[in-house]
VONU-451818 format. One record per residue (C-alpha): residue number from 1; residue in three letters; x, y, z. Coordinates in nm, 4 decimals. Example, Ala and Ser with C-alpha at 12.3 -4.5 7.8 and 13.67 -1.06 7.14 Angstrom:
// residues 2
NODE   num   residu          x          y          z
NODE     1      ala     1.2300    -0.4500     0.7800
NODE     2      ser     1.3670    -0.1060     0.7140
//
This chain:
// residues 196
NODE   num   residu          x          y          z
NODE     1      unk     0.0000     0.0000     0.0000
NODE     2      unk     0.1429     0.3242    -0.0977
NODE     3      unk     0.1633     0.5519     0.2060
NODE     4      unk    -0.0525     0.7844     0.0429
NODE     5      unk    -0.3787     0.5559     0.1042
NODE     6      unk    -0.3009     0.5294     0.4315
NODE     7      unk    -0.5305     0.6807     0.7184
NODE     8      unk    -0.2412     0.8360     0.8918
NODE     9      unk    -0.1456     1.0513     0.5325
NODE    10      unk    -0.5123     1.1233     0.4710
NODE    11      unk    -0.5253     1.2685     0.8293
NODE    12      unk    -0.1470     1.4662     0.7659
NODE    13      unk    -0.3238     1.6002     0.4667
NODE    14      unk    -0.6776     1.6569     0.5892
NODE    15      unk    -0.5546     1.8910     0.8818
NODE    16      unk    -0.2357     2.0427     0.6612
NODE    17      unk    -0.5247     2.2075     0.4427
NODE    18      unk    -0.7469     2.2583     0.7113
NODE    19      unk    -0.4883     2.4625     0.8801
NODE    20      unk    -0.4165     2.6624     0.5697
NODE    21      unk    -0.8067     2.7663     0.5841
NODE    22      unk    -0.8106     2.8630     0.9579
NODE    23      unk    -0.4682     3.0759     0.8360
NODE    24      unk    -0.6990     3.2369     0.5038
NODE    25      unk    -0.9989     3.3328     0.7352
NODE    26      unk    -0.7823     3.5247     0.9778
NODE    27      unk    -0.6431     3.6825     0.6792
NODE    28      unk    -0.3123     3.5234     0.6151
NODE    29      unk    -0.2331     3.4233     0.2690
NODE    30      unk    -0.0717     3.0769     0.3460
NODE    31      unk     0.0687     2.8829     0.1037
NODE    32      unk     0.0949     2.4726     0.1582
NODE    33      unk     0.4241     2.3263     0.0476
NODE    34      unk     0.4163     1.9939     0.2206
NODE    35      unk     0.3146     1.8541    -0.1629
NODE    36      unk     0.6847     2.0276    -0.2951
NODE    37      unk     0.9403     1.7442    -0.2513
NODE    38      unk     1.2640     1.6632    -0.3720
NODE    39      unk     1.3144     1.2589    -0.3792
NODE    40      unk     1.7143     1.3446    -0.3688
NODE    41      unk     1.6657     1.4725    -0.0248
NODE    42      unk     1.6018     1.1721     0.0686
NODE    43      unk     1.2440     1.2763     0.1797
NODE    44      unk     0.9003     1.3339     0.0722
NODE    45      unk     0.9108     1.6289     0.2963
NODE    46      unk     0.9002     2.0202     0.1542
NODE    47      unk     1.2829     2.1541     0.1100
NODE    48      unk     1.4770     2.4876     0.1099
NODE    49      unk     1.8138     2.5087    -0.0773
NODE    50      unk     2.0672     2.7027     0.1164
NODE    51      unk     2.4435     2.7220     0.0956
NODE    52      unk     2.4821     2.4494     0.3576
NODE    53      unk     2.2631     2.2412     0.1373
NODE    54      unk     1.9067     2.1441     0.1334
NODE    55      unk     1.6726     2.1677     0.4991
NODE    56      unk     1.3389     1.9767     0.5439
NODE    57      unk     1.0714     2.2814     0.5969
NODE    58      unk     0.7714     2.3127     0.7745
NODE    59      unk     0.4524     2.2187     0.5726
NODE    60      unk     0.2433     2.5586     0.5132
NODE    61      unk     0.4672     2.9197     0.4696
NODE    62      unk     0.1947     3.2114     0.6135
NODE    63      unk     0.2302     3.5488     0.4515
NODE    64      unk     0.1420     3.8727     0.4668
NODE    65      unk     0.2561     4.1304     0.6983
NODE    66      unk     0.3939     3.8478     0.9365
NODE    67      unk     0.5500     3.5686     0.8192
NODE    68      unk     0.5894     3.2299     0.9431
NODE    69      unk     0.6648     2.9132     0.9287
NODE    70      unk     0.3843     2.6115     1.0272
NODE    71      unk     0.4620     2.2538     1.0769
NODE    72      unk     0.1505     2.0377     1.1070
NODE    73      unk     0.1081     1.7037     1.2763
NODE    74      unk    -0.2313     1.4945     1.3085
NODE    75      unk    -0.2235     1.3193     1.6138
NODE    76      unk    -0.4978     1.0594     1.6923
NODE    77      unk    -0.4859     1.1205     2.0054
NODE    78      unk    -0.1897     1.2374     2.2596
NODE    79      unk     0.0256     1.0143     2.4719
NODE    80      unk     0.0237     0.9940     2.8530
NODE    81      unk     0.3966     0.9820     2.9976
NODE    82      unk     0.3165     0.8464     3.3276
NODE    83      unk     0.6980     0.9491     3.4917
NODE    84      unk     0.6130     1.2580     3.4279
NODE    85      unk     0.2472     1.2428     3.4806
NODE    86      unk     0.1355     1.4217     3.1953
NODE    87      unk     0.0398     1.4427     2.8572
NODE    88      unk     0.2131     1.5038     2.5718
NODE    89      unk     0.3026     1.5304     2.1948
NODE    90      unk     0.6009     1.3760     2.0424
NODE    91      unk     0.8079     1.4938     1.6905
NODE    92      unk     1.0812     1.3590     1.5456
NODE    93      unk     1.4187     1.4932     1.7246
NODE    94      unk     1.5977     1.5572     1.3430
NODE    95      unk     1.2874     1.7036     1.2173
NODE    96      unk     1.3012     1.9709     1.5205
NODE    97      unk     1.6489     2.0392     1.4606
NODE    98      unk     1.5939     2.1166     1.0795
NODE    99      unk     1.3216     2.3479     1.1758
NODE   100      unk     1.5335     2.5714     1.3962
NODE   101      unk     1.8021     2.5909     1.1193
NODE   102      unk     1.5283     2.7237     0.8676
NODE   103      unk     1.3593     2.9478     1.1344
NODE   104      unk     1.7633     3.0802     1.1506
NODE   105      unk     1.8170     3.0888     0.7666
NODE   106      unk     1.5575     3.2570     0.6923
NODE   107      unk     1.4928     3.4455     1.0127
NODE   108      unk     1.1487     3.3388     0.9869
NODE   109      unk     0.9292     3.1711     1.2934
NODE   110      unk     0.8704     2.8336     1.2962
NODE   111      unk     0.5169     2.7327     1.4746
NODE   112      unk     0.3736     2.3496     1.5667
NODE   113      unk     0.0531     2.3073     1.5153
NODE   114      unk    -0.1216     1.9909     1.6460
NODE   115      unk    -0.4611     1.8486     1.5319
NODE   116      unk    -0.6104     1.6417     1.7592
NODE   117      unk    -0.8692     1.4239     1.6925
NODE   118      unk    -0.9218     1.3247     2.0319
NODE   119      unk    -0.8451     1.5003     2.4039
NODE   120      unk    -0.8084     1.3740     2.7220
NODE   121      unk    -1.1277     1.4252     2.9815
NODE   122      unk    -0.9348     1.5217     3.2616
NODE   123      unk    -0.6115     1.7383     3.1048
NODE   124      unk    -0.4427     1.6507     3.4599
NODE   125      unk    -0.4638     1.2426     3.4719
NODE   126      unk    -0.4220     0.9333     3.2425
NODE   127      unk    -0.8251     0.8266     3.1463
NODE   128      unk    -1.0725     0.9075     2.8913
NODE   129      unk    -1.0583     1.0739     2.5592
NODE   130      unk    -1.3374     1.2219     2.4139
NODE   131      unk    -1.3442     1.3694     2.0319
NODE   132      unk    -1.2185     1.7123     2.0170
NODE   133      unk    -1.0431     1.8132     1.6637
NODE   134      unk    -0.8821     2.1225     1.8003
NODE   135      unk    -0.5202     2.2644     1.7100
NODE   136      unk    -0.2852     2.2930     1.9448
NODE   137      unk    -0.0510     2.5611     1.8470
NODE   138      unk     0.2394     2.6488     1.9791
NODE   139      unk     0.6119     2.8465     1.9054
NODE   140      unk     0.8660     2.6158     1.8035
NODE   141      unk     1.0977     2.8204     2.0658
NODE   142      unk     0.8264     2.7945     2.3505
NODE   143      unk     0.8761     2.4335     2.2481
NODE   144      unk     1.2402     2.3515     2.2590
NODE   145      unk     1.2260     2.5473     2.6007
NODE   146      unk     0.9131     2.3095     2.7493
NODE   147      unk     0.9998     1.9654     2.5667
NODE   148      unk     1.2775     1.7425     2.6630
NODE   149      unk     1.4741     1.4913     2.4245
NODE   150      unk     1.4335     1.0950     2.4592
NODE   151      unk     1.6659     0.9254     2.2297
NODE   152      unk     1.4385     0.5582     2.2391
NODE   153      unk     1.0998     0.7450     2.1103
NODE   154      unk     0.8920     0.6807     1.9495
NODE   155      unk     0.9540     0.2826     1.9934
NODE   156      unk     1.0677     0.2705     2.3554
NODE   157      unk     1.4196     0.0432     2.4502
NODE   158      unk     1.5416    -0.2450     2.2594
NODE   159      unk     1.2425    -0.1669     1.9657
NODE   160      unk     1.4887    -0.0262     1.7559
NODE   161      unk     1.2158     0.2337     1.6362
NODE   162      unk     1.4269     0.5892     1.7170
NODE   163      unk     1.3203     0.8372     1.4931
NODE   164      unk     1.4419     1.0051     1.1792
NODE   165      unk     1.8006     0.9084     1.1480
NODE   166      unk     1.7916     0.7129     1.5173
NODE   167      unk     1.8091     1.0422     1.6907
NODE   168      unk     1.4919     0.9366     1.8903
NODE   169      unk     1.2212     1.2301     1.9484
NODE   170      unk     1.1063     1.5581     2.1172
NODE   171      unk     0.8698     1.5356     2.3584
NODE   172      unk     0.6255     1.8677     2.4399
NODE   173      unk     0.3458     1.8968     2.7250
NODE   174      unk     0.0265     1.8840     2.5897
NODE   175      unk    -0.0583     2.2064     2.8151
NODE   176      unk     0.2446     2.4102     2.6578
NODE   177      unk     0.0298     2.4282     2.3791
NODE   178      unk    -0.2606     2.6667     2.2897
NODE   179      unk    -0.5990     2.4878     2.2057
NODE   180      unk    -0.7872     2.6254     1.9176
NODE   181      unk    -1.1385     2.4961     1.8463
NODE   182      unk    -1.1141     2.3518     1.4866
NODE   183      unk    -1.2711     2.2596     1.1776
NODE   184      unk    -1.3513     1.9135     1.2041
NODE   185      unk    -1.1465     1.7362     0.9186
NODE   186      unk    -1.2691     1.6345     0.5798
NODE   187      unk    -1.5488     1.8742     0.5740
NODE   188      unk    -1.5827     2.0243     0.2394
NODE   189      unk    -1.4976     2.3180     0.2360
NODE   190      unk    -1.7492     2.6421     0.1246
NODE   191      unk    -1.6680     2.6950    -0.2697
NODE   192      unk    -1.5016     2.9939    -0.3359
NODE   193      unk    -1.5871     3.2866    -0.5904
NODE   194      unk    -1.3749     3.0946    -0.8565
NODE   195      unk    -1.5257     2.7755    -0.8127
NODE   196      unk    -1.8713     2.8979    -0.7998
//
């Protein structure tokens, strides 16, 4: 099966454009580059060319009269870390350092942005999950300051399942982040003047 028919890409792509749209109606242009890939990167992943060579980018550039950069995950669900006693989100340790090079390169922000199909009941305890689909949005700085590295996600020990390049993940409190109510995914969305 080609990775595009799975339900984890259809959910990447579903809240990718859904994202863009919450961007449009708050009046930033956005423009969605997650579908511009170079194979020779080694990725299927957007790229910038620099001097120092080629960076994986964020998936959606906003315009207008501030800039930045958005990087999208759909997330069933988030994952209790019961050491820590909370929740959380996990991304892929390389991935995060790519994204602070391009926020330096081009001296643009970088932003997370979470969908979440489902939230927990209680935000303070392991238990229930009820459907929410809301963004979770949240500086890629205010990240790197609240997250912490584990070099065994997102596999755990001895799975041999470390990440991009083995370099294991970055985990993030779930309450770091910003909740946005959002567009439940795969609605159609309202035609616009061109289509209509």
């Amino acid at each position: 099966m080609k990775f595009e028919d799975t339900r984890e890409w259809k959910m990447g792509d579903s809240a990718q454009k859904a994202w863009a749209r919450v961007l449009a109606k708050r009046g930033n242009p956005s423009l969605p580059i997650y579908a511009m890939s170079d194979e020779s990167a080694g990725t299927k992943a957007p790229i910038l060319f620099t001097q120092e060579g080629l960076l994986v980018t964020p998936d959606v550039l906003c315009l207008g009269e501030r800039q930045s950069w958005h990087e999208v995950k759909a997330k069933a669900v988030p994952a209790w870390f019961r050491i820590r006693g909370r929740w959380e989100h996990g991304f892929d340790y390389d991935l995060v350092g790519e994204y602070r090079r391009v926020q330096d390169v081009t001296s643009i922000e970088v932003w997370i942005i979470v969908y979440e199909e489902s939230s927990p009941a209680d935000a303070t305890r392991d238990g229930a999950l009820e459907k929410s689909g809301v963004f979770l949005v949240l500086s890629l700085n205010d990240a790197l300051a609240a997250g912490e590295h584990r070099p065994h996600w997102p596999g755990g020990r001895g799975t041999g399942r470390y990440g991009r390049r083995g370099k294991g993940g970055w985990l993030v409190p779930r309450d770091a982040f910003i909740a946005l109510e959002g567009p439940q995914l795969n609605q159609k969305p309202r035609a616009s003047r061109l289509e209509a």
